[in-house]
C-alpha positions as a Python dict, from the first residue, in 0.01 Angstrom:
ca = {
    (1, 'X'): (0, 0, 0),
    (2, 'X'): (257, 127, 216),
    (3, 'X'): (24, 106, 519),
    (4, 'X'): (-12, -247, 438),
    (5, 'X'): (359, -322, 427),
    (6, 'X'): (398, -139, 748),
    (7, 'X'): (141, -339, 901),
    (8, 'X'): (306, -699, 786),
    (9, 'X'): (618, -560, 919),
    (10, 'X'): (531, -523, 1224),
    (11, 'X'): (347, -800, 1272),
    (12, 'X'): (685, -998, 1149),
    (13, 'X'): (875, -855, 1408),
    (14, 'X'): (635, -832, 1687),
    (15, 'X'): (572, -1245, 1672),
    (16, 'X'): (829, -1455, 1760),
    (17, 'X'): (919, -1734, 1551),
    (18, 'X'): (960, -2033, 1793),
    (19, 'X'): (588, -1886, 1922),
    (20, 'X'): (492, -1930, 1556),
    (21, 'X'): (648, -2237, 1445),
    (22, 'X'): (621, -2441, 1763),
    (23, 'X'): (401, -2611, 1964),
    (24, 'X'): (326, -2492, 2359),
    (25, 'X'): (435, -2896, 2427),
    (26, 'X'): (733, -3129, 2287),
    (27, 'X'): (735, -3520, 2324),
    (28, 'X'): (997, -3698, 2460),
    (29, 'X'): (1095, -4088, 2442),
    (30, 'X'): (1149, -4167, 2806),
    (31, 'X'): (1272, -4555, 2874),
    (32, 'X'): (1443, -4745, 3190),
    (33, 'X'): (1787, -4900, 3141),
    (34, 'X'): (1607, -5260, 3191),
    (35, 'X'): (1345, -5198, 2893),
    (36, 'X'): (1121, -5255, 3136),
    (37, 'X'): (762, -5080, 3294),
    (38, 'X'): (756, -4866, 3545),
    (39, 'X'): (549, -4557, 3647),
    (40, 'X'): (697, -4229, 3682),
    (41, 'X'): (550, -3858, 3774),
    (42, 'X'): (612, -3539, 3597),
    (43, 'X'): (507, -3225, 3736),
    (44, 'X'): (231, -3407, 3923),
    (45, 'X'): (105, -3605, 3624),
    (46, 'X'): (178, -3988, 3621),
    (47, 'X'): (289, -4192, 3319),
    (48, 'X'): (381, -4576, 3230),
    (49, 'X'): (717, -4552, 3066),
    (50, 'X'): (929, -4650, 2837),
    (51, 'X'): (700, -4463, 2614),
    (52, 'X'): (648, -4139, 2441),
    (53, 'X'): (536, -3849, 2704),
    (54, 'X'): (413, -3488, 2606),
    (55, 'X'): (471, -3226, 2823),
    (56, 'X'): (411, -2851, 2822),
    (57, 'X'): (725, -2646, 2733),
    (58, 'X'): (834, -2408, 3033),
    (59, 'X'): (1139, -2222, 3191),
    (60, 'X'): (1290, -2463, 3444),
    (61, 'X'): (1414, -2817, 3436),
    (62, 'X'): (1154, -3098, 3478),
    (63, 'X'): (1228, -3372, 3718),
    (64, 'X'): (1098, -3722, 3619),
    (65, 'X'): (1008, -3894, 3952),
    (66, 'X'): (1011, -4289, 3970),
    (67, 'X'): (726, -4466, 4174),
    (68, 'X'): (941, -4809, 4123),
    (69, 'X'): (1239, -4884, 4417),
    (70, 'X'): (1449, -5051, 4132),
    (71, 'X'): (1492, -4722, 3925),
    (72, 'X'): (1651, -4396, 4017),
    (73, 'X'): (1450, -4177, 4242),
    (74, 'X'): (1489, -3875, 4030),
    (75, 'X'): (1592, -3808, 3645),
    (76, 'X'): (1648, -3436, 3524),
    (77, 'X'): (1507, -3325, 3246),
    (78, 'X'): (1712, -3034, 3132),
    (79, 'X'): (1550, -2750, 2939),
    (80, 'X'): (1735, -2624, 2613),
    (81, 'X'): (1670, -2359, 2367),
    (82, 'X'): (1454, -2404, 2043),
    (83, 'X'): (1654, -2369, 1736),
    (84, 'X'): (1351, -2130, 1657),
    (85, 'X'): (1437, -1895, 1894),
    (86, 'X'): (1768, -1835, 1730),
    (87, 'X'): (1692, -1810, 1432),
    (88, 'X'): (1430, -1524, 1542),
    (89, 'X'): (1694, -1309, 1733),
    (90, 'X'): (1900, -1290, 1438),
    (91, 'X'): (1661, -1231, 1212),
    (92, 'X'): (1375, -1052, 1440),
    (93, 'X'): (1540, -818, 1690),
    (94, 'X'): (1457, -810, 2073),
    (95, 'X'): (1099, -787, 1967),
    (96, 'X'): (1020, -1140, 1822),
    (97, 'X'): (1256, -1348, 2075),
    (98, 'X'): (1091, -1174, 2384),
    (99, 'X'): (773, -1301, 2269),
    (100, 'X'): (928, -1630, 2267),
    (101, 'X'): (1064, -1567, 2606),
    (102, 'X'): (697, -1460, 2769),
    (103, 'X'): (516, -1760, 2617),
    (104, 'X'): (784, -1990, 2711),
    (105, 'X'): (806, -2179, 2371),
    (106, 'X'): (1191, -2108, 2331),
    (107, 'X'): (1220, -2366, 2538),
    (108, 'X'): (1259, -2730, 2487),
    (109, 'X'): (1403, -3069, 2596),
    (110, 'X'): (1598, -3323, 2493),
    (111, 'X'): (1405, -3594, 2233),
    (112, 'X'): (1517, -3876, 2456),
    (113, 'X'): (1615, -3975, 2854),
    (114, 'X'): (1706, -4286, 2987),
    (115, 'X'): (1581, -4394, 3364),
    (116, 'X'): (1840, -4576, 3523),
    (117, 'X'): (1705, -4914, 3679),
    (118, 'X'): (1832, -5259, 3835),
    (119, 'X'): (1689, -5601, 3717),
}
């Protein structure tokens, strides 16, 4: 019995909880100041926008690249920290949150971004 305590435990404390409890992508709303469509490139991938865009979670800032003239060349997406990942360093140690910092799910970005265009 105590073996299989032990073994729980560890497992607890060796996972991290925003590599548990959240996914390797997030979706974000992007939309253009106009409401109208436009085509846009993220990290090489293209995508009609305003619309709902997945993309994989990862440590650096993604920049949202406009293929229209009438919109802003560039829009930064800034990365943030999961909530997850807080949680887990107070409640997991070092341990858990460096598992969330090698698989990259601690981070995040925000739910929505405007693109600034002109009629």
């Amino acid at each position: 019995m105590k073996k299989l305590v032990a073994v729980a435990t560890a497992a607890v404390l060796m996972s991290g909880c925003a590599s548990v409890l959240t996914d390797d992508t997030t979706s974000i709303n992007i939309g253009t100041s106009t409401g109208e469509e436009v085509t846009v490139a993220i990290d090489g991938q293209e995508y009609t926008v305003p619309g709902i865009v997945s993309l994989k979670k990862s440590n650096a800032d993604k920049t949202i690249v406009s293929k229209d003239n009438r919109c802003a060349k560039q829009t930064v997406l800034k990365k943030e920290i999961e909530t997850e990942f807080w949680i887990n360093l107070v409640s997991g140690g070092p341990l858990g949150s460096t598992t969330d910092m090698a698989t990259e799910k601690m981070w995040t970005y925000a739910d929505s971004v405007e693109i600034n265009c002109k009629k």
